[in-house]
PQR file with spaces between the fields and no chain letter, atoms N, CA, C, O and H, PARSE charges and radii, in Angstrom:
ATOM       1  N    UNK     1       2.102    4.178   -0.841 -0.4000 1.5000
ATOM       2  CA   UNK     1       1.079    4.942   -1.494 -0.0000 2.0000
ATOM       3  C    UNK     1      -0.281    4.455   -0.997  0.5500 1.7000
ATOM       4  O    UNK     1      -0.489    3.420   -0.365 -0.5500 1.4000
ATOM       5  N    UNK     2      -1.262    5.461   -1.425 -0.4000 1.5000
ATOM       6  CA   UNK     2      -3.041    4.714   -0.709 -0.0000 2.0000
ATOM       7  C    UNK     2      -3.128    5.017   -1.926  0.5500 1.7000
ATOM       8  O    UNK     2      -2.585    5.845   -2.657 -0.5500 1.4000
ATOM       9  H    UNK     2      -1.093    6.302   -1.939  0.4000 1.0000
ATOM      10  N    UNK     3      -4.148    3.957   -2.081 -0.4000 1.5000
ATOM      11  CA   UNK     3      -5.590    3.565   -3.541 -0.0000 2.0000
ATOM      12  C    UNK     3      -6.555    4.173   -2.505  0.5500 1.7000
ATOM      13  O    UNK     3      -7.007    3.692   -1.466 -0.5500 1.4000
ATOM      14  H    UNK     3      -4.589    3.284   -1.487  0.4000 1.0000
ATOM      15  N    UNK     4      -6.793    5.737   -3.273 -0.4000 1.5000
ATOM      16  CA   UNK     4      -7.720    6.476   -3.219 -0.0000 2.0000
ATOM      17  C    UNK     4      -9.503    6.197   -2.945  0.5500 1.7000
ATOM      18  O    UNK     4     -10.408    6.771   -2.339 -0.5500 1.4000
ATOM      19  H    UNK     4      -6.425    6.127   -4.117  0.4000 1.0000
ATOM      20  N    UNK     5      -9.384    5.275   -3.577 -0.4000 1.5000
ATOM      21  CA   UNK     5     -10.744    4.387   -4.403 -0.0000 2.0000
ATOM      22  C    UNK     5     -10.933    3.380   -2.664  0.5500 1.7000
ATOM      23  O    UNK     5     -12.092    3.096   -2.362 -0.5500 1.4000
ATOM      24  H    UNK     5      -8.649    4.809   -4.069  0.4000 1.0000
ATOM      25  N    UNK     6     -10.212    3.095   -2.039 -0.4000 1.5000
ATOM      26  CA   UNK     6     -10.216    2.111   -1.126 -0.0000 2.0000
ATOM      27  C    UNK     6      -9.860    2.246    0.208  0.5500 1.7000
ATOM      28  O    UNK     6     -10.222    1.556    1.161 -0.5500 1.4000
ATOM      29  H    UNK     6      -9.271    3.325   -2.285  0.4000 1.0000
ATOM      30  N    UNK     7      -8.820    3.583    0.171 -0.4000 1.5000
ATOM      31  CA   UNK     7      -8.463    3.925    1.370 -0.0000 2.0000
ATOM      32  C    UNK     7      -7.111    2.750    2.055  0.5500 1.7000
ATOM      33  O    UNK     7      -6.654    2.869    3.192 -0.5500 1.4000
ATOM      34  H    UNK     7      -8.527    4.144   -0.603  0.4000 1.0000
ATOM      35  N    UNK     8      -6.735    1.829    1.200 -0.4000 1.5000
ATOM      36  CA   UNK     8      -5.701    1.002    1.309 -0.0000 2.0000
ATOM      37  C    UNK     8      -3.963    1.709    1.164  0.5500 1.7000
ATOM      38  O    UNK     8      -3.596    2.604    0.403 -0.5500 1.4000
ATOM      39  H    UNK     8      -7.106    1.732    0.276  0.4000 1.0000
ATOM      40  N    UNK     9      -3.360    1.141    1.908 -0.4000 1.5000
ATOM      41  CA   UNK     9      -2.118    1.641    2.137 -0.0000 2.0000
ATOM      42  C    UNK     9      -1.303    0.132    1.126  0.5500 1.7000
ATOM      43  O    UNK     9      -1.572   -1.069    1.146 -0.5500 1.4000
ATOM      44  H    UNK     9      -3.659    0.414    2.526  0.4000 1.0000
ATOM      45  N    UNK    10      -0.327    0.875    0.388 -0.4000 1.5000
ATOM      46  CA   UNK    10       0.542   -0.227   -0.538 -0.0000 2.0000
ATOM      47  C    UNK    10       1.975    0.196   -0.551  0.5500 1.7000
ATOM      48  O    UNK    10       2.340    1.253   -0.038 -0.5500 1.4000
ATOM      49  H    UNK    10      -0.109    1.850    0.371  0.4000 1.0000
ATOM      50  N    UNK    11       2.877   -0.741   -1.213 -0.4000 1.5000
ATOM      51  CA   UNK    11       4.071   -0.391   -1.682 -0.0000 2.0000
ATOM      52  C    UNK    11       4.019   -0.593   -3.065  0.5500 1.7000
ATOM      53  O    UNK    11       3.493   -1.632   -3.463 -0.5500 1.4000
ATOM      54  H    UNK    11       2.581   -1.600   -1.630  0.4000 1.0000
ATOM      55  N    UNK    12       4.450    0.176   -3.834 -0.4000 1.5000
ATOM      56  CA   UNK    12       4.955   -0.299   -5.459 -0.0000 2.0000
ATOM      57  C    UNK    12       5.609   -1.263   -5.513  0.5500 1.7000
ATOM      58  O    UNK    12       6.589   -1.588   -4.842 -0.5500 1.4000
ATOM      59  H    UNK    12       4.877    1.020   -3.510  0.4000 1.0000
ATOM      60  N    UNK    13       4.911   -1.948   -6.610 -0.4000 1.5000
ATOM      61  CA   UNK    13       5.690   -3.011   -6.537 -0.0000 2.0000
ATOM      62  C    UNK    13       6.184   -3.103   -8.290  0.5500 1.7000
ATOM      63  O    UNK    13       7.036   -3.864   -8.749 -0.5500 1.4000
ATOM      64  H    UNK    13       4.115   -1.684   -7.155  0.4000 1.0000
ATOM      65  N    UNK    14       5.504   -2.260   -8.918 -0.4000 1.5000
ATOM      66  CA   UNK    14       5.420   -1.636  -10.809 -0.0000 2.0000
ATOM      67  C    UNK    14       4.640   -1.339  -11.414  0.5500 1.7000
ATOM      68  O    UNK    14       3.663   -0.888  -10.815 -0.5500 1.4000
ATOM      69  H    UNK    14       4.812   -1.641   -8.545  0.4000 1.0000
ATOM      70  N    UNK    15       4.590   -1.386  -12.574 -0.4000 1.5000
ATOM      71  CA   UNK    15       3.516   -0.813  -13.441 -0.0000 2.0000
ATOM      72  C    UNK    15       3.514   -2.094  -14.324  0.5500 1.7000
ATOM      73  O    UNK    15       4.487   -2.746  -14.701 -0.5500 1.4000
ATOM      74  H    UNK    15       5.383   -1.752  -13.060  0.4000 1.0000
ATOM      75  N    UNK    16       2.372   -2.271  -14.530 -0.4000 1.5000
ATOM      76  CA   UNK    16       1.731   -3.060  -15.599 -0.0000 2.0000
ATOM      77  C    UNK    16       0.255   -2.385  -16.574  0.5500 1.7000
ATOM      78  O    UNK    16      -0.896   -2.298  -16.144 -0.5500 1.4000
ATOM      79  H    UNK    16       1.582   -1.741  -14.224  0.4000 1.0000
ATOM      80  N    UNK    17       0.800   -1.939  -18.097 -0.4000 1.5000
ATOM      81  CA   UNK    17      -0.341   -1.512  -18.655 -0.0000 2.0000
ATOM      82  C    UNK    17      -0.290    0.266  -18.311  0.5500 1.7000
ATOM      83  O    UNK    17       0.683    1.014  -18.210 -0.5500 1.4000
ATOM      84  H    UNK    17       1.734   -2.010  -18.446  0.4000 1.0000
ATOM      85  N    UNK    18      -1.502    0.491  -18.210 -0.4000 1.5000
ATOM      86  CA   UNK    18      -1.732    1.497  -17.093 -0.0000 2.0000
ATOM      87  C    UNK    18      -1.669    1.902  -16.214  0.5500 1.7000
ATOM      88  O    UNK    18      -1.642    3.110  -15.983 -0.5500 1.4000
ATOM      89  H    UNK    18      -2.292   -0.117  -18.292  0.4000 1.0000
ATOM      90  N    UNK    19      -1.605    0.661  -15.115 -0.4000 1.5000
ATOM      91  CA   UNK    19      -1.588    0.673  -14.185 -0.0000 2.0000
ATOM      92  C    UNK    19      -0.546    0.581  -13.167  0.5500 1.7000
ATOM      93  O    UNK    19       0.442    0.166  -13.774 -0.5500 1.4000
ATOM      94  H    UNK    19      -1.627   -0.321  -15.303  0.4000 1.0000
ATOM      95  N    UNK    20      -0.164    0.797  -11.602 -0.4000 1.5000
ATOM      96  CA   UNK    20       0.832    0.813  -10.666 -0.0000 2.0000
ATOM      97  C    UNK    20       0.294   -0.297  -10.112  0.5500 1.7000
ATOM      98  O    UNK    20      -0.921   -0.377  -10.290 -0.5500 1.4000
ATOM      99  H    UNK    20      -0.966    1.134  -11.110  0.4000 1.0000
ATOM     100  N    UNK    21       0.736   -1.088   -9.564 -0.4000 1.5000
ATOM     101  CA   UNK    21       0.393   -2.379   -8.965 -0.0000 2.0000
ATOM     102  C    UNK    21       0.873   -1.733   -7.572  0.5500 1.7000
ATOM     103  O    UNK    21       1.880   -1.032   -7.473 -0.5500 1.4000
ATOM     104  H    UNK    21       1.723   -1.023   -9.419  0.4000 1.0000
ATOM     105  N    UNK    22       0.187   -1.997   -6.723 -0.4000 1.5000
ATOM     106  CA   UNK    22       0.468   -2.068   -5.444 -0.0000 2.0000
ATOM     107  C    UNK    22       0.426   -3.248   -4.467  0.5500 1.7000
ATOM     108  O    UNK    22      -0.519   -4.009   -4.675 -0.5500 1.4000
ATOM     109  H    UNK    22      -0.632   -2.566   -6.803  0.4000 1.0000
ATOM     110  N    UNK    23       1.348   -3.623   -3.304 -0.4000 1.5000
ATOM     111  CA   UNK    23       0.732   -5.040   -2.681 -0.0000 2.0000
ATOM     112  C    UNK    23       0.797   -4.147   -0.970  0.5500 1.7000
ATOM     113  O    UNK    23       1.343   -3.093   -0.644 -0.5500 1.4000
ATOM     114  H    UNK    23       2.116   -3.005   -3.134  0.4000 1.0000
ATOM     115  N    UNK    24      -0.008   -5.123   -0.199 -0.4000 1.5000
ATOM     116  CA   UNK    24      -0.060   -4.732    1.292 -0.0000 2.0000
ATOM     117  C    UNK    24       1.464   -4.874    1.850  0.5500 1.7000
ATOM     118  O    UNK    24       2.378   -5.620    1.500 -0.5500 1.4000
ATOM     119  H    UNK    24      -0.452   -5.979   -0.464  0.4000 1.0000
ATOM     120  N    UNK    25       1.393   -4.010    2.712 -0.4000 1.5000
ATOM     121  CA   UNK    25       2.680   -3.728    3.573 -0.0000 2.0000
ATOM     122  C    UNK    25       3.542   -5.033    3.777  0.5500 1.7000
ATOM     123  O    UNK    25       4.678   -5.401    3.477 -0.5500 1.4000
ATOM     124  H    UNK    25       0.650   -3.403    2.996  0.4000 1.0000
ATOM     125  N    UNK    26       2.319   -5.611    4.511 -0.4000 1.5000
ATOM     126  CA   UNK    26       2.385   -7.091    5.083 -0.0000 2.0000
ATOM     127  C    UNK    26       2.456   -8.194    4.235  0.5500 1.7000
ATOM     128  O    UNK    26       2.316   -9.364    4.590 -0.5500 1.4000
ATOM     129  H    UNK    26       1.396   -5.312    4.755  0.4000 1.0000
ATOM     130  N    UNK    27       2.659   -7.830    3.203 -0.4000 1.5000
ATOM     131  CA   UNK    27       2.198   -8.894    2.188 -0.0000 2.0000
ATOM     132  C    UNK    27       0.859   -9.704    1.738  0.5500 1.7000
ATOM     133  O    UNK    27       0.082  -10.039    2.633 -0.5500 1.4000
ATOM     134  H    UNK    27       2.774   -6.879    2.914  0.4000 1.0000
ATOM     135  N    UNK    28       0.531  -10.061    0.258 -0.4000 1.5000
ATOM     136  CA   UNK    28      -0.255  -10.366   -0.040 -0.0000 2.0000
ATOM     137  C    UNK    28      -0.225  -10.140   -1.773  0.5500 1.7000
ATOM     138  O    UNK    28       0.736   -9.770   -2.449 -0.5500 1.4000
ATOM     139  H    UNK    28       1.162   -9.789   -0.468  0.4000 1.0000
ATOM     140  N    UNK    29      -1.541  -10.477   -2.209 -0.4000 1.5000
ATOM     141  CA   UNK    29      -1.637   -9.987   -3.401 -0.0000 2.0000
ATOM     142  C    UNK    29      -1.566   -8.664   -3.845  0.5500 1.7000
ATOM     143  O    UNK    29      -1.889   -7.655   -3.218 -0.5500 1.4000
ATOM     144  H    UNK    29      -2.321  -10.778   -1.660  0.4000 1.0000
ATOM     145  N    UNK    30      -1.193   -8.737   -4.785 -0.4000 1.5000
ATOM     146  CA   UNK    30      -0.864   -6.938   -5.719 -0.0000 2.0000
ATOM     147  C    UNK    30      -2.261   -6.766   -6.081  0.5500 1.7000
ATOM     148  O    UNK    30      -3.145   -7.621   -6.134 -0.5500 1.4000
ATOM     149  H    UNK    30      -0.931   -9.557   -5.294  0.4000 1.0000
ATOM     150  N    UNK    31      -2.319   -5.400   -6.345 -0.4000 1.5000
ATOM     151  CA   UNK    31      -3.813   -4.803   -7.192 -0.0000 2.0000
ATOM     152  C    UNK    31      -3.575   -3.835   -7.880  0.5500 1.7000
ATOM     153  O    UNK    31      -2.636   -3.061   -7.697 -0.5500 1.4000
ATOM     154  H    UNK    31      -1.601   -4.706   -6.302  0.4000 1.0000
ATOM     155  N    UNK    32      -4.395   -3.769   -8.747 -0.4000 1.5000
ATOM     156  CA   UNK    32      -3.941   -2.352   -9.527 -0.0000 2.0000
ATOM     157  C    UNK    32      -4.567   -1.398   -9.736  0.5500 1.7000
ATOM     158  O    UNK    32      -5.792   -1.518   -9.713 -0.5500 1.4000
ATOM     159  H    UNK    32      -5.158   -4.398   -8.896  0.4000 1.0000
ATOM     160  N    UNK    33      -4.038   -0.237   -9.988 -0.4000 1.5000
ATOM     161  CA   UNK    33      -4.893    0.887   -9.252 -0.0000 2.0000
ATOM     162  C    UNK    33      -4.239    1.778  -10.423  0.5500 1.7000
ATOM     163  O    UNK    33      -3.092    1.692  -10.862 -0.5500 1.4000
ATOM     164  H    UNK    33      -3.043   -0.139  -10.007  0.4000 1.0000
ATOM     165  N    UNK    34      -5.509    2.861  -10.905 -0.4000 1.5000
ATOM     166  CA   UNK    34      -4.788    3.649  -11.566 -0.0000 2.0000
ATOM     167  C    UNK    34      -4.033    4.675  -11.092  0.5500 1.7000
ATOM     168  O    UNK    34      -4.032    4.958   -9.894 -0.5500 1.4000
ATOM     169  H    UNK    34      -6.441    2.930  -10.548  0.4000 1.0000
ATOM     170  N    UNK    35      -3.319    5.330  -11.991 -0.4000 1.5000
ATOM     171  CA   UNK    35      -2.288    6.653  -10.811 -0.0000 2.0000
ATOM     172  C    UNK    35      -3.144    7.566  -10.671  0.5500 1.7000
ATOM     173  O    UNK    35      -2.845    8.342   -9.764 -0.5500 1.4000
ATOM     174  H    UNK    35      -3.319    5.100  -12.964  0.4000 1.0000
ATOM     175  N    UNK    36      -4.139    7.808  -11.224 -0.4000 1.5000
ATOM     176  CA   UNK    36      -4.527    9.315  -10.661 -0.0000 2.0000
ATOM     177  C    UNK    36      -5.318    9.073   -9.286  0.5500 1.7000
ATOM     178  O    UNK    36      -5.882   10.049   -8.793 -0.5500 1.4000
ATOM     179  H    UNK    36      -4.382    7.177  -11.961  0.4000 1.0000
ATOM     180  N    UNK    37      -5.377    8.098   -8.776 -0.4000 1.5000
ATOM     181  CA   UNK    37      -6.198    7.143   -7.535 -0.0000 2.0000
ATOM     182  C    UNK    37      -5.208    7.054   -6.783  0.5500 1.7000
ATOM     183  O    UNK    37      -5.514    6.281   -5.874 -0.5500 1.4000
ATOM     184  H    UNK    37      -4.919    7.304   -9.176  0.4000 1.0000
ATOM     185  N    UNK    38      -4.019    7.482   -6.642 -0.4000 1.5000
ATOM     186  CA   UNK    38      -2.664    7.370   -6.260 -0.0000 2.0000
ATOM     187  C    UNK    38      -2.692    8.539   -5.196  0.5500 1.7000
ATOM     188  O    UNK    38      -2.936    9.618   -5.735 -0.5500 1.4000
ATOM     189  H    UNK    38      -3.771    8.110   -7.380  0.4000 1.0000
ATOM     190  N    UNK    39      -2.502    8.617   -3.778 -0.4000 1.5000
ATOM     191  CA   UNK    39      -1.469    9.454   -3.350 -0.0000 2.0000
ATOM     192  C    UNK    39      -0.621    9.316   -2.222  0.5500 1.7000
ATOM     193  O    UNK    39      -0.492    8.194   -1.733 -0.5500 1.4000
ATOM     194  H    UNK    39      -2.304    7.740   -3.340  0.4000 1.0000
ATOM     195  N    UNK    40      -0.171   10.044   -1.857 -0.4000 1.5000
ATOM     196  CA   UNK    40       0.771    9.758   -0.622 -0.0000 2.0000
ATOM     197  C    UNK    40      -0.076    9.335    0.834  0.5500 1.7000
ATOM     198  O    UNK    40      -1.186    9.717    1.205 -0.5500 1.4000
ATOM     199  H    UNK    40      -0.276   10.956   -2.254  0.4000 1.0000
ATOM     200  N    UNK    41       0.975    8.320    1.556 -0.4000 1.5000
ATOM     201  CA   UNK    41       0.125    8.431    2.786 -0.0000 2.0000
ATOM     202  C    UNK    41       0.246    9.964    3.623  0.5500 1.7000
ATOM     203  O    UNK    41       1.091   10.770    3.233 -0.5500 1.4000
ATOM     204  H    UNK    41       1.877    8.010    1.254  0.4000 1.0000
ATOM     205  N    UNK    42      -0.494   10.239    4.580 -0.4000 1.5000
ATOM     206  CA   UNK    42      -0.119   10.611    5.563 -0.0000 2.0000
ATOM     207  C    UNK    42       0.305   10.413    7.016  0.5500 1.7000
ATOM     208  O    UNK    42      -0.167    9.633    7.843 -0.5500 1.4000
ATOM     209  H    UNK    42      -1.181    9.584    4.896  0.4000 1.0000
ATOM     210  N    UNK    43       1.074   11.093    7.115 -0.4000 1.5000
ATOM     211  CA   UNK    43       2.052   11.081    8.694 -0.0000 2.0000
ATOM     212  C    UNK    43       0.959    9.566    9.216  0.5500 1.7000
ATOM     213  O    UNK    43       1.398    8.431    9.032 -0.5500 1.4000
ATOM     214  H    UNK    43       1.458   11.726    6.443  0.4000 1.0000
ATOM     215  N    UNK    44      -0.236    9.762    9.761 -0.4000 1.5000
ATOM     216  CA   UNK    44      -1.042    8.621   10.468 -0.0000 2.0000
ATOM     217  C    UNK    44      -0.686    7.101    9.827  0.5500 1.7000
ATOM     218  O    UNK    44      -0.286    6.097   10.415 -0.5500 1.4000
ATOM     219  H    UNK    44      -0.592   10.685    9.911  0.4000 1.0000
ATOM     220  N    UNK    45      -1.034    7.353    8.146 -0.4000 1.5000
ATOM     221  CA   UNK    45      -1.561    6.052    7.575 -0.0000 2.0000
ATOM     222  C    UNK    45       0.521    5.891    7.395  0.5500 1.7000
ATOM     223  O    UNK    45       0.940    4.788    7.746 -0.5500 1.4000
ATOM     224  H    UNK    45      -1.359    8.169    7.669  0.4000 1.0000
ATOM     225  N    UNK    46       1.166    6.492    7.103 -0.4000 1.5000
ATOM     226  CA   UNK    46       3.067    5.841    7.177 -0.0000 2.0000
ATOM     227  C    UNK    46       2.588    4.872    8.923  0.5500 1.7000
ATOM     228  O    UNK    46       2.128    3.732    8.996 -0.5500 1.4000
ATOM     229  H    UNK    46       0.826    7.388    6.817  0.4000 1.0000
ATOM     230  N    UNK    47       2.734    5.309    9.460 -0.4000 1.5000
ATOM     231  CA   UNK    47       3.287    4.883   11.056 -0.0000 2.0000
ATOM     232  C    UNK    47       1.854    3.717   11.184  0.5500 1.7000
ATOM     233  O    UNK    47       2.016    2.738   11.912 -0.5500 1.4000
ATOM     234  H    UNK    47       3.107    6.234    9.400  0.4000 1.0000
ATOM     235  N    UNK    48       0.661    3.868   10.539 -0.4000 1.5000
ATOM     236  CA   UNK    48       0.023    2.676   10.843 -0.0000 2.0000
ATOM     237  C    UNK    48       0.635    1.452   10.433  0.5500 1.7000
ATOM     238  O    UNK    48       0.742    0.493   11.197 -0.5500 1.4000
ATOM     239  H    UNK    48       0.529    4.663    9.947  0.4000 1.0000
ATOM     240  N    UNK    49       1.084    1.457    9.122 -0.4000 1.5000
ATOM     241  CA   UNK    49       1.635    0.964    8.048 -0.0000 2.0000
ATOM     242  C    UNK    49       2.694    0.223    8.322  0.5500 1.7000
ATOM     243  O    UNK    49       2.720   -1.008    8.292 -0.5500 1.4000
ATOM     244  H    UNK    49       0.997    2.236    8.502  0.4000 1.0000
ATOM     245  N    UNK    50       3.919    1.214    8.697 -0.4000 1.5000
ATOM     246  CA   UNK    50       5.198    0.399    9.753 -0.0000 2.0000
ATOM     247  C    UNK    50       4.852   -0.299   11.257  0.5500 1.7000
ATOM     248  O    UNK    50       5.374   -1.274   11.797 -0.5500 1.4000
ATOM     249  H    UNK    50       3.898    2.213    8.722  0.4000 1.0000
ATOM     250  N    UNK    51       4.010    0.388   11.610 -0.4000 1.5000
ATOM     251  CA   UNK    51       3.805   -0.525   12.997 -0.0000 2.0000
ATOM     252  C    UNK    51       3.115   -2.011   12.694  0.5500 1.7000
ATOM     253  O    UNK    51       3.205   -2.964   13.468 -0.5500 1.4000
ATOM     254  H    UNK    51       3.586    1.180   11.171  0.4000 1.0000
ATOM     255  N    UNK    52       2.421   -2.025   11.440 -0.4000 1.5000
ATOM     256  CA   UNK    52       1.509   -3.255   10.746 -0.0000 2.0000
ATOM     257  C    UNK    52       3.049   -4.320   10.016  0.5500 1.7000
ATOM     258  O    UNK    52       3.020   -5.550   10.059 -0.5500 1.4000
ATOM     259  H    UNK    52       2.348   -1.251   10.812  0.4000 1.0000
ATOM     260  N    UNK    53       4.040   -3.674    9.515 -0.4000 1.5000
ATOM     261  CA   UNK    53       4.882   -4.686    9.582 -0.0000 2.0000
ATOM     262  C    UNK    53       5.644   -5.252   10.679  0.5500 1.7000
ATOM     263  O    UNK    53       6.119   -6.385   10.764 -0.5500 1.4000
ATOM     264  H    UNK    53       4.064   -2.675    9.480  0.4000 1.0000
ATOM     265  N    UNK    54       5.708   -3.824   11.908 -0.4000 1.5000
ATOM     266  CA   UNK    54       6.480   -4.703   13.017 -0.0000 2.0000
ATOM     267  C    UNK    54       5.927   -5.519   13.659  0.5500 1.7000
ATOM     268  O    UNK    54       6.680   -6.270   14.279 -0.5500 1.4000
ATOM     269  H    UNK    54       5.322   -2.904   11.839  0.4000 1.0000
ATOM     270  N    UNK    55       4.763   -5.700   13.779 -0.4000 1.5000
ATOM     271  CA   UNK    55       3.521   -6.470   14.259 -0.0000 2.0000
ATOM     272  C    UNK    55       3.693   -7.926   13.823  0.5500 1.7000
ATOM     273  O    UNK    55       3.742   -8.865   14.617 -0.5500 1.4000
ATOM     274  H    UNK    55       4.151   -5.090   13.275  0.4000 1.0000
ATOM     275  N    UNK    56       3.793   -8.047   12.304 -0.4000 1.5000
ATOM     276  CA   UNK    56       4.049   -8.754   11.979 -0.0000 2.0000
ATOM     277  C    UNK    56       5.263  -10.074   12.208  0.5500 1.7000
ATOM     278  O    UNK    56       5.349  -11.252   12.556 -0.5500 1.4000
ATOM     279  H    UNK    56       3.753   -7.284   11.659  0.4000 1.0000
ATOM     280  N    UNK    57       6.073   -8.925   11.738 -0.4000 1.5000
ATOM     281  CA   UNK    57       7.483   -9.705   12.278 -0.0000 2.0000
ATOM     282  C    UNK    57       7.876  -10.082   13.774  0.5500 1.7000
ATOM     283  O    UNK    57       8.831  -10.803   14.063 -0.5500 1.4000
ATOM     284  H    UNK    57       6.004   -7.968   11.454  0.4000 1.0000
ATOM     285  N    UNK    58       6.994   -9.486   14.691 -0.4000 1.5000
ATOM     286  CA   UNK    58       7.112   -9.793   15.628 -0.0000 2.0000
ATOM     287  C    UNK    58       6.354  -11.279   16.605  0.5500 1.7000
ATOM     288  O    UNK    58       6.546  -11.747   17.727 -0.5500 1.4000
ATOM     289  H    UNK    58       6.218   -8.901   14.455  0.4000 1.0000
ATOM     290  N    UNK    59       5.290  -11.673   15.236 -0.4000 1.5000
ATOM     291  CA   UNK    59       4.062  -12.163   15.780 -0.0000 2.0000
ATOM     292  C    UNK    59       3.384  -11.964   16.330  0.5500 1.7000
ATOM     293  O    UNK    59       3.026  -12.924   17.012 -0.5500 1.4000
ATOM     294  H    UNK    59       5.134  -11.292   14.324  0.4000 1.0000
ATOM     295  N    UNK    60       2.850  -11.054   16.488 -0.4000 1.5000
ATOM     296  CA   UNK    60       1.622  -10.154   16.999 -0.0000 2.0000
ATOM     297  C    UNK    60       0.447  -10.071   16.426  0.5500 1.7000
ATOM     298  O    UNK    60      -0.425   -9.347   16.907 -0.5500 1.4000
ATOM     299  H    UNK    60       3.141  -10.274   15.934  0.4000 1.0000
C-alpha cells in the first residue's frame, strides 16, 4: 500500500486503534497511517518496491 500523505510504499503489517500500520518493504520501523490515506500502489511504485527488496537481498 502507499501513505498518501508521503508518497511511501508499505506492507501491512495491522491495525492498531485507527490506524493500519505499515513498515518499508525493506524493513524498518512501522508508521501509521490512516486508511483513508491508504491506496494501492501502482504498476511503477509494485516493481520499484520488489526490485528495492531484491536489491537488498542481494547486497546491492
Amino acid at each position: 500500500m502507499v501513505d498518501e500523505r508521503t508518497g511511501k510504499a508499505g506492507v501491512v503489517m495491522g491495525h492498531e486503534g485507527p490506524y493500519v500500520q505499515l513498515r518499508p518493504p525493506c524493513g524498518g520501523l512501522e508508521w501509521d497511517v490512516p486508511p483513508d490515506a491508504l491506496r494501492h500502489p501502482s504498476q511503477a511504485e509494485g516493481l520499484s518496491a520488489k526490485v528495492a527488496v531484491a536489491n537488498g537481498r542481494w547486497g546491492r
